[in-house]
ROLODO-948544 format. One line per field, with one value per atom (N, C-alpha, C): residue number from 1; z, y, x; atom name; residue in one letter. Coordinates in steps of 0.1 Angstrom, whole numbers, plus 5000, padded with zeros to 4 digits. Example, Ala and Ser with C-alpha at 12.3 -4.5 7.8 and 13.67 -1.06 7.14 Angstrom:
2
n: 1  1  1  2  2  2
pz: 5078  5078  5078  5071  5071  5079
py: 4943  4955  4967  4978  4989  5000
px: 5132  5123  5132  5128  5137  5129
atom: N  CA  C  N  CA  C
res: A  A  A  S  S  S
//
This chain:
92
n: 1  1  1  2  2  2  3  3  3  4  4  4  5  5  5  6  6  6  7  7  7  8  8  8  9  9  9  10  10  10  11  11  11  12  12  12  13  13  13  14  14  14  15  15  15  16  16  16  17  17  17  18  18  18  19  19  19  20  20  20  21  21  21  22  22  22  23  23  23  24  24  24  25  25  25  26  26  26  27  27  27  28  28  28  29  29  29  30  30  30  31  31  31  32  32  32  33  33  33  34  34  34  35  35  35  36  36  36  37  37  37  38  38  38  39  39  39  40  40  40  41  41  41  42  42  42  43  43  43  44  44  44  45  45  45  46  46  46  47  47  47  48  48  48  49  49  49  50  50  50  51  51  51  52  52  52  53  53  53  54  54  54  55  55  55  56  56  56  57  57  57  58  58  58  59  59  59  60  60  60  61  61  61  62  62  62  63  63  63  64  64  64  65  65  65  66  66  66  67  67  67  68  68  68  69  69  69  70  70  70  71  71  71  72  72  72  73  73  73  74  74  74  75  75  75  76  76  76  77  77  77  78  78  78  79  79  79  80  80  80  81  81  81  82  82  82  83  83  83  84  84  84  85  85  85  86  86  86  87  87  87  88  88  88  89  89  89  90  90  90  91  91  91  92  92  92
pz: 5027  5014  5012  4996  4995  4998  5007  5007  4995  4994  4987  4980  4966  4971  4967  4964  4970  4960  4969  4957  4962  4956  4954  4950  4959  4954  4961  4947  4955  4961  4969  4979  4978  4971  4970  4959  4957  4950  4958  4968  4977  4982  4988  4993  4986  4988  4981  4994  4989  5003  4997  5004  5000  5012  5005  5014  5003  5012  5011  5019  5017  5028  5029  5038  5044  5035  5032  5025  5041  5039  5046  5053  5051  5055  5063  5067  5075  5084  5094  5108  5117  5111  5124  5118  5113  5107  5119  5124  5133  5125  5114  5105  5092  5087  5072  5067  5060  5053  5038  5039  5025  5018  5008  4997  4988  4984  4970  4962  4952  4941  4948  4952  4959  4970  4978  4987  5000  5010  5026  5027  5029  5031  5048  5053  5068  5069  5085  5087  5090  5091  5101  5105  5114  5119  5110  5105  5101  5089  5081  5063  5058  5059  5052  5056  5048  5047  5037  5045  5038  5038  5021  5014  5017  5026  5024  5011  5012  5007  4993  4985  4970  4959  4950  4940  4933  4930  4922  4911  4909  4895  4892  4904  4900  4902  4896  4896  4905  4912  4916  4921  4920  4921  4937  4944  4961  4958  4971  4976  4990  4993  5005  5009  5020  5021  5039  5037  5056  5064  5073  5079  5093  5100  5105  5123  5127  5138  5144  5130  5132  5122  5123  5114  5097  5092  5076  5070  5056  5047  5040  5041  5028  5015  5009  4993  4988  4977  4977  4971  4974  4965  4959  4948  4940  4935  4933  4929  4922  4912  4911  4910  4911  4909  4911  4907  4899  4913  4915  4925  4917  4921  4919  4911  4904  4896  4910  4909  4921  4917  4934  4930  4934  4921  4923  4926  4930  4931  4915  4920  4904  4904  4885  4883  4877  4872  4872  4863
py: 4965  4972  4975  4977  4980  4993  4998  5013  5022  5033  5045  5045  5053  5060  5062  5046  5043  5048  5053  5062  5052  5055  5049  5059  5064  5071  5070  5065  5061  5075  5068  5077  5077  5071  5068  5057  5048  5039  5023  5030  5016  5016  5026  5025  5035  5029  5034  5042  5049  5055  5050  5040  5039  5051  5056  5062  5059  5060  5054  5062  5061  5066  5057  5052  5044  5049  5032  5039  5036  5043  5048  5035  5027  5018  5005  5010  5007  5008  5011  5015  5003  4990  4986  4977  4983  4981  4978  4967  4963  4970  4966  4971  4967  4973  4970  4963  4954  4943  4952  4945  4953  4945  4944  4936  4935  4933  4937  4922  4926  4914  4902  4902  4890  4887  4894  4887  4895  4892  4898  4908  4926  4927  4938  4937  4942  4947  4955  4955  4969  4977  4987  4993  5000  5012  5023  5027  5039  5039  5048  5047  5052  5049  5050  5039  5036  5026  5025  5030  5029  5012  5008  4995  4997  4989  4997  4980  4981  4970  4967  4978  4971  4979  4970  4970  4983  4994  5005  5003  5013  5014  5002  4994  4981  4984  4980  4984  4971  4977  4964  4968  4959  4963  4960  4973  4967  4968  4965  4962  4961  4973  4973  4969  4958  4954  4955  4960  4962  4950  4948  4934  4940  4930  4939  4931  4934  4930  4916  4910  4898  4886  4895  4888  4883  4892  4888  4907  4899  4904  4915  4921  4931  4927  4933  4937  4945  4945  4949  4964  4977  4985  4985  4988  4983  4994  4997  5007  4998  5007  5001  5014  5015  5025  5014  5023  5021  5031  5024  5035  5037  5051  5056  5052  5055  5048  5050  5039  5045  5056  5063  5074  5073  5080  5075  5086  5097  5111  5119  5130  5137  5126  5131  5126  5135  5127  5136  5134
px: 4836  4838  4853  4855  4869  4873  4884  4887  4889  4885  4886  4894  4897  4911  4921  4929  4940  4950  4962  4971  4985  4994  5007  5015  5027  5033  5050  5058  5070  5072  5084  5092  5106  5112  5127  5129  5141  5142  5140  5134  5134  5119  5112  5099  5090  5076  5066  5052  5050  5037  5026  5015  5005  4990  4983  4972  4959  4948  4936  4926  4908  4901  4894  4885  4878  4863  4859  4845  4837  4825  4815  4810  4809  4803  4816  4826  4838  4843  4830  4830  4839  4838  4843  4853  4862  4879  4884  4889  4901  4919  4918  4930  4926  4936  4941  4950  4950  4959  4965  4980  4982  4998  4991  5003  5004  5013  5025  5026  5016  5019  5012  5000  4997  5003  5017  5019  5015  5016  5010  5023  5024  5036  5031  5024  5021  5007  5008  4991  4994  4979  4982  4972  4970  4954  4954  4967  4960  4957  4958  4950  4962  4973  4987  4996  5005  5015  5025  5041  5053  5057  5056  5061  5080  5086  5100  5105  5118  5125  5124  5119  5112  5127  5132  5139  5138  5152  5154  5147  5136  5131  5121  5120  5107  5091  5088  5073  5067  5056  5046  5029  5018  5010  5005  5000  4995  4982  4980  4963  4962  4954  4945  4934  4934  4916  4915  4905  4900  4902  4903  4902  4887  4879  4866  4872  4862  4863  4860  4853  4846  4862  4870  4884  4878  4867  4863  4871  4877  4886  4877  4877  4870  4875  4870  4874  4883  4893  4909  4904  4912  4915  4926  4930  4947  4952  4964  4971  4981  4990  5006  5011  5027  5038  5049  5058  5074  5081  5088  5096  5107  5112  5125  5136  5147  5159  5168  5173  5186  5196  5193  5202  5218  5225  5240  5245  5243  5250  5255  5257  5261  5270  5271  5281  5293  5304  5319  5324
atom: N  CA  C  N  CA  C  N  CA  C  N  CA  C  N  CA  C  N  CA  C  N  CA  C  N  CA  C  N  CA  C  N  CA  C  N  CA  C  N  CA  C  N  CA  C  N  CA  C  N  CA  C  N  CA  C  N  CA  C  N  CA  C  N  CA  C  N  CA  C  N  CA  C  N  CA  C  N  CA  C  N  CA  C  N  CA  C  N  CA  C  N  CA  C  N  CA  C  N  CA  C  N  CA  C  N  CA  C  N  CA  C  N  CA  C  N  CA  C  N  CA  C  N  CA  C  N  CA  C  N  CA  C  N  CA  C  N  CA  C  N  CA  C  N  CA  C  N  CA  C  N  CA  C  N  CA  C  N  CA  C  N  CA  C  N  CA  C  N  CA  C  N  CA  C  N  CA  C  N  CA  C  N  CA  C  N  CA  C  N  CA  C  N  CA  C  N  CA  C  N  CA  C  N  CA  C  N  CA  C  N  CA  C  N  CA  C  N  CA  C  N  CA  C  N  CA  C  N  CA  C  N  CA  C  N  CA  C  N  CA  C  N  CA  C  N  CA  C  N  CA  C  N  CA  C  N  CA  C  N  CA  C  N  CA  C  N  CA  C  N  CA  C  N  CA  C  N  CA  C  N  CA  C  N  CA  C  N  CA  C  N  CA  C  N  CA  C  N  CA  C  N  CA  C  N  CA  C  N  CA  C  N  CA  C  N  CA  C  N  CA  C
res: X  X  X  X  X  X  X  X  X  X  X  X  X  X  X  X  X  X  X  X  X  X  X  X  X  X  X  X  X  X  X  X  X  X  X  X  X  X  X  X  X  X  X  X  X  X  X  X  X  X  X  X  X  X  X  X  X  X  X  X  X  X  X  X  X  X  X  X  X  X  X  X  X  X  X  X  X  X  X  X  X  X  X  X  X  X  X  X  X  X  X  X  X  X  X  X  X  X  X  X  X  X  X  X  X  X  X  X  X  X  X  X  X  X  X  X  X  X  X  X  X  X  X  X  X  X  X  X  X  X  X  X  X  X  X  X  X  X  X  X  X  X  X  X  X  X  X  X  X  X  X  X  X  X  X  X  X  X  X  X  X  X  X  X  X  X  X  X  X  X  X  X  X  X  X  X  X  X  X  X  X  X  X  X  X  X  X  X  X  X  X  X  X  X  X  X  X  X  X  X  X  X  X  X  X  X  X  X  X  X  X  X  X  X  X  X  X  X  X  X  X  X  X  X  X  X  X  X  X  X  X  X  X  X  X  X  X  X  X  X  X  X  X  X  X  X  X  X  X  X  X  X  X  X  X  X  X  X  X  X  X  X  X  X  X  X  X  X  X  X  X  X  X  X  X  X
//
């Protein structure tokens, strides 16, 4: 099943925090798959994941899907966010 959840919330002009909760029926998650715009951008155990490397002020849409123990893909939860404008310092 697809995880819970899922929020998006940049962090800077560069990376975005994604978190999620596991639906109930997701006992036997080996990991989580997670990517930006269709593409694969890493894995992980836990139910959060910093997107780093993404363009000042660009928007994009992720997606989390469980991966099981048996290596079958769950179903995507989606978010999008816009990170940050880059920051240039005051100005003068």
């Amino acid at each position: 099943a697809a995880p819970e959840a899922l929020f998006a919330t940049p962090l800077s002009a560069s990376r975005v925090l994604l978190r999620w909760s596991a639906a109930t029926e997701n006992a036997s998650v080996a990991a989580w798959v997670i990517y930006l715009d269709g593409e694969l951008v890493g894995f992980t155990d836990a139910m959060h994941f910093v997107v780093p490397g993404l363009p000042a002020g660009g928007a994009g849409r992720f997606a989390v899907r469980a991966l099981d123990l048996g290596d079958n893909l769950g179903a995507a939860a989606t978010a999008s966010a816009t990170t940050r404008p880059e920051d240039r310092g005051p100005s003068r």
